[in-house]
C-alpha positions, 0 to 999 in steps of 0.5 A: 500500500505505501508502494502504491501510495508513492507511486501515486504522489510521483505520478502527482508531481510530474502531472500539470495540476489540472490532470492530477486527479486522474492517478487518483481516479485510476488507483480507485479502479485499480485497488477493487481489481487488485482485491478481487485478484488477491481474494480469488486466490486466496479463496478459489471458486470450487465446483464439486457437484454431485449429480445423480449417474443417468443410464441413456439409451441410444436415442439420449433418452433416460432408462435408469438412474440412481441417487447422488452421493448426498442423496439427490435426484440431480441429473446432469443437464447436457447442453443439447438438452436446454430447451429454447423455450425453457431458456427464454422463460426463465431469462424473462423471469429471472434475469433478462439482461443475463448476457449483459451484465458481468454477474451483478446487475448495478440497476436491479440493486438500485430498483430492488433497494428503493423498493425495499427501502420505500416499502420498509420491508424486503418486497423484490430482490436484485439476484441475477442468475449468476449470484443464484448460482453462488448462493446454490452452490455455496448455500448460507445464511441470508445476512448481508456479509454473507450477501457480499461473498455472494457477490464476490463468488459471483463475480469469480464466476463470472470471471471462469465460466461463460455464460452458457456454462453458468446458465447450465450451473443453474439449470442443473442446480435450481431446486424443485422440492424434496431431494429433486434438484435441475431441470432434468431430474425433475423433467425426468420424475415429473414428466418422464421425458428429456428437457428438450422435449417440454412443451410451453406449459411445461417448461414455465412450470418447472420455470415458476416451481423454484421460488417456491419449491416447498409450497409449489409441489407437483402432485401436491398443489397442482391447481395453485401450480397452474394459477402460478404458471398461468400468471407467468403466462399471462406475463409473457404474452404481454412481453410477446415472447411466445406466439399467442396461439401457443401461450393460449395452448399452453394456458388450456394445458392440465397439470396432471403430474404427479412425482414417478419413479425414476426409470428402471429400464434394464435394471441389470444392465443399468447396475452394470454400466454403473458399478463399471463406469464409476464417477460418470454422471452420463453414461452413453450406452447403445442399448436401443429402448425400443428393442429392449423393452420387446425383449422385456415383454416378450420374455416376461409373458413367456416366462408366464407360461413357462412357470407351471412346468416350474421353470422361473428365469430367463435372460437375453442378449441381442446384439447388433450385427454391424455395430457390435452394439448391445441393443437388448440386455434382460439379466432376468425375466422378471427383476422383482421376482424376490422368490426366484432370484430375480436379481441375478444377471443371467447374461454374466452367470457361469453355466454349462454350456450343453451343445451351444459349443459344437459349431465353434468345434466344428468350424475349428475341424474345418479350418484343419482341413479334418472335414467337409460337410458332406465327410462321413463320421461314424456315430456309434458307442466308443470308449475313451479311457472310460469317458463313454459319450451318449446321445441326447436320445440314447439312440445311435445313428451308425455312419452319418455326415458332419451337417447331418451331426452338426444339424441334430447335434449328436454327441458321440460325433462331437466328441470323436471330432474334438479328440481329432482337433484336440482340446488343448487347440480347441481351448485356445480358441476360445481363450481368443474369443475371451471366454473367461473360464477357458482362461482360468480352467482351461488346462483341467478341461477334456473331451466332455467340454464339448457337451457342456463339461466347462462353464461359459457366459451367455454374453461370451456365447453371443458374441461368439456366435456374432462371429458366425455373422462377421465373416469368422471376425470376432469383436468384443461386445461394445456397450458405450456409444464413445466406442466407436473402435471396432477391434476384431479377430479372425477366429474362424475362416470366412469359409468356416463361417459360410458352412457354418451358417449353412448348416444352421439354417436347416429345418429338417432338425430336432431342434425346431419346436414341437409348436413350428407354426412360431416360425411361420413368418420367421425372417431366416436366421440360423440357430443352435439350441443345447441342453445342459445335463440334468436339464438345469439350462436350455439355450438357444442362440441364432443370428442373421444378418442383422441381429445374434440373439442369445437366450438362456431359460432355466432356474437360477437355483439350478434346479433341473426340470424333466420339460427343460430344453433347448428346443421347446423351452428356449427356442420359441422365445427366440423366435418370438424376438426375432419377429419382433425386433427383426420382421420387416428385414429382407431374408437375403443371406450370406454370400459364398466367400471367394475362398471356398469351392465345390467338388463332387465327393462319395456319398458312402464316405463324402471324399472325392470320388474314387473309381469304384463309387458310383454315387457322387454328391456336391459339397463345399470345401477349403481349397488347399486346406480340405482334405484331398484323400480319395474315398476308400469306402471300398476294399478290393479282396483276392477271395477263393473260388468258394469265396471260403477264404481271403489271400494278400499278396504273400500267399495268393495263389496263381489260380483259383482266385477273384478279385472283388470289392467288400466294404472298408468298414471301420471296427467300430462300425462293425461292432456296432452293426453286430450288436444292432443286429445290421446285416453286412458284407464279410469279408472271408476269413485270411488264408489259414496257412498265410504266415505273414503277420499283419499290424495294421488294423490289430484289435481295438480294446473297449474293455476294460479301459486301459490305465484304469483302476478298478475297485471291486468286491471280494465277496461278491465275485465280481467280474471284468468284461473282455470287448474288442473292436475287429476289422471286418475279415475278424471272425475270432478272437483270442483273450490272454490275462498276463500272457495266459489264454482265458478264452477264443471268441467271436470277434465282437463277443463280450467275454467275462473274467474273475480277478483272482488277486489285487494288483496289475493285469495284463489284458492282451487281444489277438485275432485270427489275423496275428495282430495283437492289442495290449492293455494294462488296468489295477485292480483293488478289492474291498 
């Protein structure tokens, strides 16, 4: 101060005396300026506004929300939202010269302090928006020192913000009774609908409501509302600030509010976007309301009908194809279903996933070139170090093609497939796709994952399915509208994708409900339903173009229902979505990808044809990936005259011998056909006095599996089975238990024995033909 002081009476003496009052009239400017600097950093303006996290939908409207951290509805209010005709009234009625003035109206004090003073009591106040600010967001006493800082805190807004900005502060922090505090929230709870879609009368209601929040509630006071509201009306027709015609609407125009919930539209979905994006007053999702609340609908009446067969829960994730945007999420059919868990997320729960896997199996073997569609896989009983798969139906179908076991989902193909593709290379594409237990469990998994021995997510499902529908690119699930980054991975090939695909869209298939007339009108999609053991889960996931749909139905208790399956208890639900979300779509489909070809192959073996097959089919392959083996299906045998004996090339003789063909049966298949009773062609028995020893196609042993041991009671005299798959020209068989001779047999006969003693045994085959089979199994007694 005495710097300032000097300098003064300085500038004094070098001035002439008419001007020196000017340094005096500048240090008067001066010194306020200097304060305010001084003060605004010793006493900083800070905003820290606790609003209320708003889940959007796609379309910007709000389809959840929850309480601010002090237990406030108060929503962030976006720019784009600020209604024009809400801006103007409340400019009109709280201060219309907002933009002119630099946070302090110096009239407004002047008219409010003649008004007060002439009528000896506080009858109008000088506030602008900007002081309302400061008073909203640092709330005091009404004292004229606390009136002072109002005005400093003011003018420090003033000097950081713009006054869009401040006009926002105030929109989002003026009250409206209770804990409802903003434009937004109480447009929200009020009138359920954005700001920006408020008609006139609405918006100079929610205008008048804050000068008097306590006495003016909606619901409450509706008529003393309306009367306030007409008056601001009235007001502004004078001020001809809205066309007549609609202030004369607006003035006809009931109040019928009352104070709604807040919406709670994909409850699951809400609390996961707000537990993950933590600290965000709006998060921007992708959900599409209209599709979501279908989704709702559609599963919550399903689910009505479902119940008396003691099935209660249900969840559904739709993705969208190009954007790999959720657009449905439904954790749970009925949210308040207290006694049936409601309020477990389904789309995030661990579950078995039955046959959903199989495609992805399947596609992974064509991609190695192990199969075509139209390759012939052999559906029969086998035996895998005591691992015996079963069909849904407990029937088998002997030899079939891969669409035929894909399309009706048969397990014991699927198996033998995964033991070709092996586990560990068929994990790690599904580690690739992100599937969480893979990553944590996937080194403990064998062949029984493939028919739901592993646990998977409904959400990890679709989006791997969604791949199918991308050209084999996967991409992860994208929830916010920011992520517009679209990262894929080829985790199939395009040509594995479109056989895939084509495999899918069949309807000859056990797994089209009982009631098809649901299908009638069902844009064309492709689809694979699974069962989970137990029947504790049926899924159902299909996609196109357009849309992949997953569903799960089941019990969250993981209680089992003899009525639950895939086909009849998931799949009608999601043909009904897909009528819903997806009926007016063209049915053009999935174009054949550059890549693939067709050839004519075998129809005994789905090879290409050799020169004896003489019915050929077309099927699709990978060049240079497929497989180029000529079919074999055929075996060309130098038979006796009497067809009595076979010969090889060793003991042929140079007379008395024809060639012909007989089927190049696998020793399974023939075990199979014995023991369904099917007739085939034998191939005669070897030349009894052949001496040469062959080793291929030496006898395959069933039982007793190997490396296994077996617990047995003493008392009982229980006893091992002795079985062997034989190659067709097999007709006996000979049994050795630690290289003694038990028994002959026929080749596929089933032979018992009677361990004498604990310990290791040697179990030893060998057929007419000199080939031999070891196996080594323990034996313990009880």
């Amino acid at each position: 101060m005495r710097n300032l002081k000097h300098i003064n009476y300085k500038l004094m003496q070098l001035l002439p005396k008419k001007g020196r009052w000017l340094p005096g009239f500048a240090l008067v400017l001066l010194l306020p300026i200097v304060g305010f600097t001084v003060l605004n950093k010793l006493y900083p303006l800070t905003i820290n506004v606790s609003y209320s996290p708003v889940i959007t939908a796609s379309d910007g409207s709000v389809i959840n929300a929850f309480l601010s951290s002090d237990d406030k509805w108060r929503m962030q209010l976006e720019p784009d939202e600020i209604n024009p005709v809400l801006k103007q009234a409340v400019l009109l009625k709280e201060d219309r010269f907002f933009y002119f003035h630099p946070g302090v109206n110096p009239a407004a004090i002047v008219r409010a302090a003649f008004n007060n003073l002439t009528n000896g009591k506080t009858t109008s106040g000088a506030s602008t928006i900007t002081m309302q600010v400061a008073r909203l967001l640092y709330p005091k006493e009404r004292t004229y020192r606390n009136k002072l800082i109002e005005l400093f805190r003011a003018g420090q807004l003033e000097w950081n913000y713009s006054k869009d900005e401040i006009l926002q502060l105030y929109l989002n922090l003026v009250p409206y009774g209770g804990n409802i505090e903003g434009v937004k929230a109480a447009s929200v709870l009020y009138f359920h609908q954005s700001p920006k879609q408020l008609s006139l009368a609405q918006a100079v209601t929610l205008t008048v409501i804050p000068n008097k929040p306590s006495s003016l509630r909606i619901g409450e006071q509706n008529a003393r509302i309306v009367d306030f509201r007409n008056k601001w009306l009235r007001y502004y027709k004078q001020e001809q600030a809205f066309p007549e015609d609609a202030i004369q609407d607006a003035l006809n125009e009931p109040l019928e509010a009352t104070r709604l919930e807040a919406p709670k539209v994909a409850p699951h979905f809400a609390y996961r976007m707000f537990r993950k994006y933590k600290n965000q007053p709006i998060i921007r999702t992708t959900l599409n309301r209209q599709v979501q609340e279908k989704v709702e609908q559609l599963a919550y009446n399903y689910m009505q009908r479902l119940r008396y067969q003691n099935i209660h829960n249900a969840a559904v994730l739709v993705i969208n194809n190009q954007t790999k945007a959720v657009e449905a999420y439904l954790g749970s059919a009925d949210f308040s279903d207290v006694a049936h868990s409601g309020q477990v997320d389904g789309v995030r729960a661990v579950r078995s996933p039955g046959s959903t896997l199989k495609p992805f199996l399947y596609a992974a073997a064509f991609d190695k070139g192990l199969i075509t569609p139209k390759t012939i896989i052999s559906d029969v009983p086998i035996d895998y170090a005591g691992y015996r798969p079963q069909n849904y139906f407990g029937n088998y179908s002997g030899n079939v093609t891969i669409e035929h076991a894909l399309a009706t989902s048969l397990n014991v193909p699927a198996v033998k497939l995964l033991d070709q593709v092996g586990v560990h290379s068929f994990v790690q594409k599904l580690q690739q796709a992100d599937f969480s237990e893979m990553k944590q469990q996937g080194d403990q998994l064998g062949l029984s994952l493939i028919l739901g021995g592993c646990d998977v997510k409904l959400e990890e499902l679709t989006a791997l399915y969604a791949a199918f529908a991308n050209q084999g690119n996967y991409s992860p699930i994208r929830w916010l509208q920011q992520d517009t980054t679209i990262v894929a991975r080829q985790v199939f090939s395009t040509a594995s994708s479109f056989m895939i695909n084509q495999i899918l869209t069949q309807l000859l298939r056990p797994d089209l409900p009982h009631n098809a007339q649901n299908s009638a009108r069902l844009p064309k999609i492709a689809w694979k339903t699974g069962t989970s053991y137990g029947r504790k889960d049926a899924w159902s996931i299909g996609y196109n173009k357009n849309y992949t749909v997953g569903v799960w139905v089941g019990n969250f208790s993981g209680e089992g229902v003899p009525e639950l399956n895939g086909t009849d208890s998931a799949t009608p639900l999601l043909f009904d979505i897909f009528n819903a979300i997806d009926y007016n779509s063209t049915n053009s489909w999935f174009s054949p990808p550059k890549t693939i070809a067709n050839r004519a192959v075998c129809i005994e073996s789905g090879k290409p044809g050799n020169t004896f097959c003489k019915d050929q089919v077309m099927d699709t392959f990978i060049p240079g990936i497929s497989a180029v083996t000529k079919c074999t299906h055929l075996k060309k045998v130098s038979v006796s005259e009497n067809g009595k004996y076979a010969f090889c090339t060793s003991c042929q003789p140079e007379t008395g011998v024809f060639q012909k063909w007989y089927p190049n049966y696998a020793p399974e298949i023939l075990t199979f056909f014995e023991s369904e009773h099917i007739p085939f062609k034998r191939i005669p028995a070897h030349n009894p006095t052949c001496s040469r020893i062959f080793q291929d196609f030496a006898p395959v042993i069933t039982s007793p599996t190997a490396e296994m041991e077996y617990i047995l009671e003493r008392e009982e005299r229980q006893k091992l089975m002795l079985h062997c798959n034989a190659h067709n020209e097999v007709k006996q068989v000979y049994w050795y238990i630690n290289d003694k001779l038990v028994r002959t047999a026929a080749a596929n006969e089933k032979v018992f024995f009677e361990p004498e003693r604990a310990g290791k045994y040697k179990i030893s085959c060998t057929d007419d033909q000199g080939r031999n089979t070891n196996s080594y199994i323990s034996v313990q007694f009880l």
